[in-house]
C-alpha positions as CSV (number, residue, x, y, z in Angstrom):
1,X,-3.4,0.1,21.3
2,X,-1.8,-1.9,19.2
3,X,-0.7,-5.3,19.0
4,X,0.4,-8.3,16.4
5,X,-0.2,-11.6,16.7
6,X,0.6,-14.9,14.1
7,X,-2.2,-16.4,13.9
8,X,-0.7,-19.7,11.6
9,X,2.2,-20.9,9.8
10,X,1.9,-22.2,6.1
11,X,4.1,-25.9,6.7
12,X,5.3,-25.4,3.2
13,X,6.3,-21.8,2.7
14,X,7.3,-19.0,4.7
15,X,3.5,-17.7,3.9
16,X,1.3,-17.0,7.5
17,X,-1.7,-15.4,8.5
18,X,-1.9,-13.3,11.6
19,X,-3.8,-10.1,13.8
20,X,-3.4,-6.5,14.0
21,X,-5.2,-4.9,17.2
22,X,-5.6,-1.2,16.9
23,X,-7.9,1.0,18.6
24,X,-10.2,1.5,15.7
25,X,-10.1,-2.2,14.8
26,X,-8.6,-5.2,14.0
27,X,-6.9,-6.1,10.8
28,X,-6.7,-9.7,9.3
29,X,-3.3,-10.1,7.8
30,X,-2.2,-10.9,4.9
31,X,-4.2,-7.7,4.0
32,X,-4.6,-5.2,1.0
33,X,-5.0,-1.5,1.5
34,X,-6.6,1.1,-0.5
35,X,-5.1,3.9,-1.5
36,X,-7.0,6.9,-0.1
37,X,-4.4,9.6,-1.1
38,X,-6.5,12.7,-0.3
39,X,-9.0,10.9,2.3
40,X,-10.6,9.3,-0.6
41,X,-10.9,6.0,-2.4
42,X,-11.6,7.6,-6.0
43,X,-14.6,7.6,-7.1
44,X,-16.3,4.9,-4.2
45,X,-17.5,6.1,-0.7
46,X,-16.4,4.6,2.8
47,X,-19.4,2.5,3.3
48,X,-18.7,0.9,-0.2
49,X,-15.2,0.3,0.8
50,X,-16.4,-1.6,4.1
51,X,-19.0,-3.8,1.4
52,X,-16.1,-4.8,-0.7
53,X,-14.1,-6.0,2.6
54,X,-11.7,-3.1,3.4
55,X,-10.1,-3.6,6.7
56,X,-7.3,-0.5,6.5
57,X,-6.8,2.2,4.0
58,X,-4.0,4.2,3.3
59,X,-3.8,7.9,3.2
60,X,-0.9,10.4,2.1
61,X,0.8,13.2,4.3
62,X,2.3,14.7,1.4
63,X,-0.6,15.4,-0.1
64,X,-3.0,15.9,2.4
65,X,-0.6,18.2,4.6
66,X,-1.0,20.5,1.2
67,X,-4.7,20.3,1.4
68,X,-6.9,20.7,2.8
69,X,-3.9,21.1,5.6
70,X,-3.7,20.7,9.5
71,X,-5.9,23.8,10.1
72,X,-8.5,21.9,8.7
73,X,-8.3,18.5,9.6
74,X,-7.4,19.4,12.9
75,X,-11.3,20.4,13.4
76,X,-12.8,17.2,12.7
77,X,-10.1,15.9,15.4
78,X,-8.1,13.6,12.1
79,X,-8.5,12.3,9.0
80,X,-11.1,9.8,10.4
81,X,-13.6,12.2,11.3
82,X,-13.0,14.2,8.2
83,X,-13.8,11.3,5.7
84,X,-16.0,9.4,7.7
85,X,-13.8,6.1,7.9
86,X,-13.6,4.5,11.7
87,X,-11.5,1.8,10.3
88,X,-7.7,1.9,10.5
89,X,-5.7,4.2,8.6
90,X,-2.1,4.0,7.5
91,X,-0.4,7.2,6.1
92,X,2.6,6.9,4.8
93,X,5.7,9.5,5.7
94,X,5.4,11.6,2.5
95,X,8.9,11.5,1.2
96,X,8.1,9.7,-2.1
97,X,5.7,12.3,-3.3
98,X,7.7,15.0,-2.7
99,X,10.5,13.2,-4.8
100,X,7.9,12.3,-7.1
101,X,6.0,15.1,-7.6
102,X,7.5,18.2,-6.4
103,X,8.3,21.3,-8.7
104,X,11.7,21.5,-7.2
105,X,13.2,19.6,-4.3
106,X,16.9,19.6,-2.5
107,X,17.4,17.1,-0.2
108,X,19.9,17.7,3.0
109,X,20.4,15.9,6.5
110,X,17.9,18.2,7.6
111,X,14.8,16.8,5.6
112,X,13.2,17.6,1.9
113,X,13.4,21.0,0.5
114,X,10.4,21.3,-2.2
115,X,7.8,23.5,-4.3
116,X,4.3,22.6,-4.0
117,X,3.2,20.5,-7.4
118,X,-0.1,22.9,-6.5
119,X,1.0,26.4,-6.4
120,X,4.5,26.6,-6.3
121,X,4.8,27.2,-2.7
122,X,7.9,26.4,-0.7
123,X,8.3,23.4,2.1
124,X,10.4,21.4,4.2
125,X,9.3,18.2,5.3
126,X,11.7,17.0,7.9
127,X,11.4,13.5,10.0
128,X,10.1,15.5,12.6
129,X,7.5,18.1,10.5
130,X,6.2,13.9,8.6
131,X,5.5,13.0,12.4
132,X,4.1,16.1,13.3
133,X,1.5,15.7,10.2
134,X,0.9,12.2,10.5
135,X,0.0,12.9,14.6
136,X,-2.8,16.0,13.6
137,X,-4.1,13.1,10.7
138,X,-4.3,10.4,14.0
139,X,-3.4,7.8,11.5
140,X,-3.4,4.5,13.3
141,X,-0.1,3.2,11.5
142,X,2.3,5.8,10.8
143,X,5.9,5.8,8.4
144,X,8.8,7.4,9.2
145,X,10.3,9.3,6.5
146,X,13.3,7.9,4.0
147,X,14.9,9.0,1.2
148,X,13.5,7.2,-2.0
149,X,16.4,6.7,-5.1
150,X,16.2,5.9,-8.4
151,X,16.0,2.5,-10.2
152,X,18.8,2.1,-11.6
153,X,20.7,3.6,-9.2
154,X,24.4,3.5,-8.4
155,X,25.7,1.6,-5.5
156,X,27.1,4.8,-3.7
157,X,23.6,6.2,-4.2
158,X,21.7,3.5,-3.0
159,X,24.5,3.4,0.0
160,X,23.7,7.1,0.9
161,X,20.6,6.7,0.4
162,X,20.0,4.1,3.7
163,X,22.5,6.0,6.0
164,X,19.8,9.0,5.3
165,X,17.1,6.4,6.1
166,X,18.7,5.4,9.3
167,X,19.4,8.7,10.0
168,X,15.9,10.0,9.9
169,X,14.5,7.1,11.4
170,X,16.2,7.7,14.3
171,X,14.9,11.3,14.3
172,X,11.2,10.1,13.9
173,X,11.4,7.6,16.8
174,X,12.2,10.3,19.3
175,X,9.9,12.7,17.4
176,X,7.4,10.1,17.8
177,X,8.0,10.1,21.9
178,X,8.3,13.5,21.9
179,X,5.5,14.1,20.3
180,X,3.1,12.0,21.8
181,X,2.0,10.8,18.4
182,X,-0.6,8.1,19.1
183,X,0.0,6.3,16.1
184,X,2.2,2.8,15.5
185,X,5.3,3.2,13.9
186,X,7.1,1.7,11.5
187,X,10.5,1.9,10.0
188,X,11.8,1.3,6.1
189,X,14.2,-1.0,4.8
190,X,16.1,0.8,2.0
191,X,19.1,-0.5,-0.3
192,X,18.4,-0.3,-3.2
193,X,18.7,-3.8,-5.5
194,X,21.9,-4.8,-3.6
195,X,20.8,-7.4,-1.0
196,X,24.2,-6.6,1.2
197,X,23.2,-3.2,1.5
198,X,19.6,-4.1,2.0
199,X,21.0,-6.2,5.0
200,X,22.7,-3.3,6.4
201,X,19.7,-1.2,6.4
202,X,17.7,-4.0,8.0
203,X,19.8,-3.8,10.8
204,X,19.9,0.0,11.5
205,X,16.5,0.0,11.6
206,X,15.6,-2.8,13.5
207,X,18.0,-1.9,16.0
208,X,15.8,1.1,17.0
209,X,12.6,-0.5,17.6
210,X,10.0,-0.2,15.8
211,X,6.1,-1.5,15.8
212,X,6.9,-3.0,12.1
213,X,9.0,-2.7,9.2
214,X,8.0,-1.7,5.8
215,X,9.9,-2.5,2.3
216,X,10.4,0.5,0.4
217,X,12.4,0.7,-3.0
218,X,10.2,-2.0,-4.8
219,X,8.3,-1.9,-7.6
220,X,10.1,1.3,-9.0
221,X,10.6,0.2,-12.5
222,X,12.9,-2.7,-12.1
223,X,12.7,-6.0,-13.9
224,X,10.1,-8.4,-12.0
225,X,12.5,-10.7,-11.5
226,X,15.3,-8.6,-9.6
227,X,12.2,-7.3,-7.4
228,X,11.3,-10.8,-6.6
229,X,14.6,-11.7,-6.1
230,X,15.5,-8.9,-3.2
231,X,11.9,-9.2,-2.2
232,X,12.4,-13.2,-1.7
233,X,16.1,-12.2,0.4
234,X,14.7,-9.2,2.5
235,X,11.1,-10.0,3.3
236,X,12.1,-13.7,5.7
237,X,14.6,-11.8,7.4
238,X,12.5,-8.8,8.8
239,X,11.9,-9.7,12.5
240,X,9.2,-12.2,12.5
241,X,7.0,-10.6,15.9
242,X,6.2,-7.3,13.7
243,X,3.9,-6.8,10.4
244,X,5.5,-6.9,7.2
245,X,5.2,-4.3,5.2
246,X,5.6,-4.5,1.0
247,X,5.1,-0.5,0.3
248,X,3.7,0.1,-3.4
249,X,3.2,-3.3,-4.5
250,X,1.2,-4.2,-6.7
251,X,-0.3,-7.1,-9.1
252,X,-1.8,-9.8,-8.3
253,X,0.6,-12.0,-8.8
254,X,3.1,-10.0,-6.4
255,X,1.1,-10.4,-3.9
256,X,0.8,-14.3,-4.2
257,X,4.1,-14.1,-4.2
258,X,5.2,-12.0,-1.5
259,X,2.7,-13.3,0.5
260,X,4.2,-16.5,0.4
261,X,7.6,-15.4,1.5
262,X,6.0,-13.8,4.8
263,X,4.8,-10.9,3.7
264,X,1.5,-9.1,5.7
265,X,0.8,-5.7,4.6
266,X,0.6,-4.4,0.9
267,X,-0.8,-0.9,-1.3
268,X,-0.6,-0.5,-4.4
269,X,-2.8,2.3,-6.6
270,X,-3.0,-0.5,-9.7
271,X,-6.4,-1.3,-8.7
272,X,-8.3,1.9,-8.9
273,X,-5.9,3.7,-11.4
274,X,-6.4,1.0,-13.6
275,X,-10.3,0.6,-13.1
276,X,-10.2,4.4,-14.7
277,X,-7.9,3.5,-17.1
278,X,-11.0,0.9,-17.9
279,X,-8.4,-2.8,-17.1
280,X,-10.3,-5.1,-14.7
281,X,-8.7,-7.7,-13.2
282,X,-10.5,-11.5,-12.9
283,X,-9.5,-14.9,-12.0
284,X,-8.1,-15.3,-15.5
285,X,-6.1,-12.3,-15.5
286,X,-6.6,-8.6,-16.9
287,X,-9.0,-7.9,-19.2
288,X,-9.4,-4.1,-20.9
289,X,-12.9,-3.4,-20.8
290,X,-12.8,-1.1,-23.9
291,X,-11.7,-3.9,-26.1
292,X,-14.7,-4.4,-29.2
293,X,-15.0,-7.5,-28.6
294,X,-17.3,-6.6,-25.3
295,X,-19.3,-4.3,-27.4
296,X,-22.2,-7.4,-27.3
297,X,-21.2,-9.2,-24.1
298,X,-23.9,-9.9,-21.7
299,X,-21.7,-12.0,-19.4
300,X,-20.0,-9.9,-16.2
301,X,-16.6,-9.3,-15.7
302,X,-16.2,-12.2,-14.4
303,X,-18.6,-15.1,-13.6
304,X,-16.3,-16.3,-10.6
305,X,-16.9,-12.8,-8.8
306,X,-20.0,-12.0,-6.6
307,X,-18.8,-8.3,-6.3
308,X,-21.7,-5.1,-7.0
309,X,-20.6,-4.8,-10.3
310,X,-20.5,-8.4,-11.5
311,X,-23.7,-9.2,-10.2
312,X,-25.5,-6.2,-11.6
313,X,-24.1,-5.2,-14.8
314,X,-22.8,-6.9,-18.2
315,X,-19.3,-6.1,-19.7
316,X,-21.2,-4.1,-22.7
317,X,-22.6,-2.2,-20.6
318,X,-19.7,-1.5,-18.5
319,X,-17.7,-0.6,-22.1
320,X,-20.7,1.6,-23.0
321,X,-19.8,3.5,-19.9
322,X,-16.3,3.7,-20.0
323,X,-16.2,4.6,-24.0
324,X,-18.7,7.4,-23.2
325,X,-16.6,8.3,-20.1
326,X,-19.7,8.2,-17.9
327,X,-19.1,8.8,-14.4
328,X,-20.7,5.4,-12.9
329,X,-18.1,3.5,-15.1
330,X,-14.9,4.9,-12.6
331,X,-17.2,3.9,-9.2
332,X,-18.3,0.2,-10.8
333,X,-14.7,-0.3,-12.1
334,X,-13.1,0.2,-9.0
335,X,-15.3,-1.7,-6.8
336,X,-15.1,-4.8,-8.8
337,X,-11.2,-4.0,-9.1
338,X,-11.0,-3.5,-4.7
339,X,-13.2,-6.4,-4.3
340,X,-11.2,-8.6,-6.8
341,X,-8.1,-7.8,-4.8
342,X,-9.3,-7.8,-1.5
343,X,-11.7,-11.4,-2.3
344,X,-7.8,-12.8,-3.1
345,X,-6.6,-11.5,-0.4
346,X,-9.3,-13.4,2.2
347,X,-8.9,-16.3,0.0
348,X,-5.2,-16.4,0.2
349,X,-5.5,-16.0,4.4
350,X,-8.4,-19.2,4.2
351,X,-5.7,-21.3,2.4
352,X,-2.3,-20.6,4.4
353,X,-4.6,-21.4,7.5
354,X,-5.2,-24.6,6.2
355,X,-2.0,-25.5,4.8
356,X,-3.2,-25.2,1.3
357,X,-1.6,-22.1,0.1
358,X,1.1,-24.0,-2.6
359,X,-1.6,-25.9,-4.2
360,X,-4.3,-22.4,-3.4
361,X,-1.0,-20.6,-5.9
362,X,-1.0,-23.7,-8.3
363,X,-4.6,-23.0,-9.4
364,X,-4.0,-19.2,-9.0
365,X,-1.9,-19.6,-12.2
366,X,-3.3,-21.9,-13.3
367,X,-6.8,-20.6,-14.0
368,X,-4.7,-18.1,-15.7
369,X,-3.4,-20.0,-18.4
370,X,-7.1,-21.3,-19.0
């Protein structure tokens, strides 16, 4: 099953809250989702994901096709089983990690050509071997595969770049059929940072019918404002009966933003990378939590939050921890983090169903000049 619905329509902005049905629950939108790459939230267990208000999480077929691998997962009948999470799962198609990550890697019409980042082995991912993957995971939301450029990148490139993306979309939609795959799919707008091309690549894969549409190609190391800028022109014009997907995005304020221009569905790893990087984010903005300055603290992170961490622990404590690169500090970092992110999220949903969400973004930046 599975099944969208809007739920309301901010009368000031293109903002809207809505309702994913799936068979292994349903999803309040606009949502957040984890990063799980390897059927794990770092460092925090699935039972603290569902305290700290995780609805979906996301998992990785690039990396979790490399291990543990099908043979395995296939025995606890999908990645659900396997990590103990009966909540939805989204895995994305795999193609950015293998352009990211791999040793070596040709691409051709036929799919990815690539060394293993583990041990040097030798691959091809194809549209049809991502589908094949993502069906032995039984993700509930499932990516097709696209070709992921540069920033900056050429015009020609970019152009290739969505005629491959159409291309293999097309190839996962009847792999998909064929395959029996029970997850939804969804397709990915490509383009690049040229708004004509993104347009085309709208099109393409709209015109095959899919279960949603994701933004790829964001948040690759362009300038914030460009990103806002194609964000702002692609995100209204994705078909307005299927989630919106923003993939790899990203700070708080992107979602505030992108959330008000319609979008639904975000990931981003900032939130747990960053916690073990020892930056916690709070109603005032970031604050790194190995700063001096905390050394005496005995407030919490942040005396607006009513996460685990904040209600239990002190920021010199929490420095103690990360300066002596204690364990606990990674698990009560991210939690606060995930529950930071995902408390905005719900808060966000509360005011675009009561028409509140311009002045619910005045005070979100406001209280971060303070």
């Amino acid at each position: 099953m599975f099944n969208f619905s809007i739920n309301h329509r901010s009368a000031a902005s293109h903002a809207r809250t809505g309702t994913i049905e799936t068979d292994r629950g349903t999803i309040q939108t606009p949502i957040f989702m984890p990063v799980g790459t390897l059927a794990t939230v770092k460092s925090v267990s699935p039972e603290e994901l569902k305290a700290v208000g995780a609805q979906i999480i996301l998992g990785n077929t690039y990396h979790l096709y490399l291990r543990p691998g099908c043979d395995v997962i296939e025995r606890f009948s999908g990645v659900h089983g396997f990590m103990n999470w009966d909540r939805p799962i989204l895995t994305d198609s795999g193609g950015f990690q293998v352009f990211s990550l791999a040793k070596l890697s040709k691409i051709s019409d036929e799919g990815y050509f690539f060394q293993s980042h583990l041990d040097g082995s030798r691959h091809l991912l194809t549209p049809e071997k991502s589908i094949e993957v993502q069906r032995c995971l039984d993700a509930d939301i499932i990516m097709c595969l696209d070709q992921c450029i540069q920033y900056p990148a050429e015009r020609r490139a970019a152009e290739a770049a969505l005629e491959m993306t159409a291309r293999w979309a097309k190839r996962c939609r009847e792999a998909h059929a064929a395959q029996a795959a029970r997850g939804a799919l969804f397709g990915i707008v490509q383009g690049g940072m040229y708004n004509d091309l993104r347009q085309r690549s709208l099109e393409s894969i709209v015109e095959l019918g899919f279960n949603g549409h994701a933004v790829g190609g964001l948040s690759v190391g362009e300038p914030k404002d460009v990103m806002l800028e194609v964000a702002d022109f692609i995100i209204s014009k994705l078909p307005p009966e299927a989630p919106r997907y923003i993939m790899g995005v990203g700070t708080p304020e992107d979602l505030v933003e992108m959330a008000g221009m319609g979008a639904d569905m975000f990931d981003c790893v900032m939130p747990t990378r960053n916690a073990r990087n020892g930056q916690l984010f709070t109603h005032r903005g970031a604050l790194n939590i190995c700063n001096a300055r905390f050394k005496y603290d005995m407030e919490p992170v942040d005396a607006q939050c009513d996460c685990y961490t904040c209600r239990h622990y002190s920021r010199a404590y929490l420095r103690h921890l990360y300066m002596a690169r204690e364990l606990l500090a990674y698990r009560l970092n991210t939690l606060h983090n995930l529950h930071y992110y995902l408390d905005l999220m719900r808060k966000m949903r509360a005011a675009i169903a009561g028409d509140r969400f311009e002045a619910f973004k005045q005070d979100f930046y406001a209280q971060r000049n303070t």
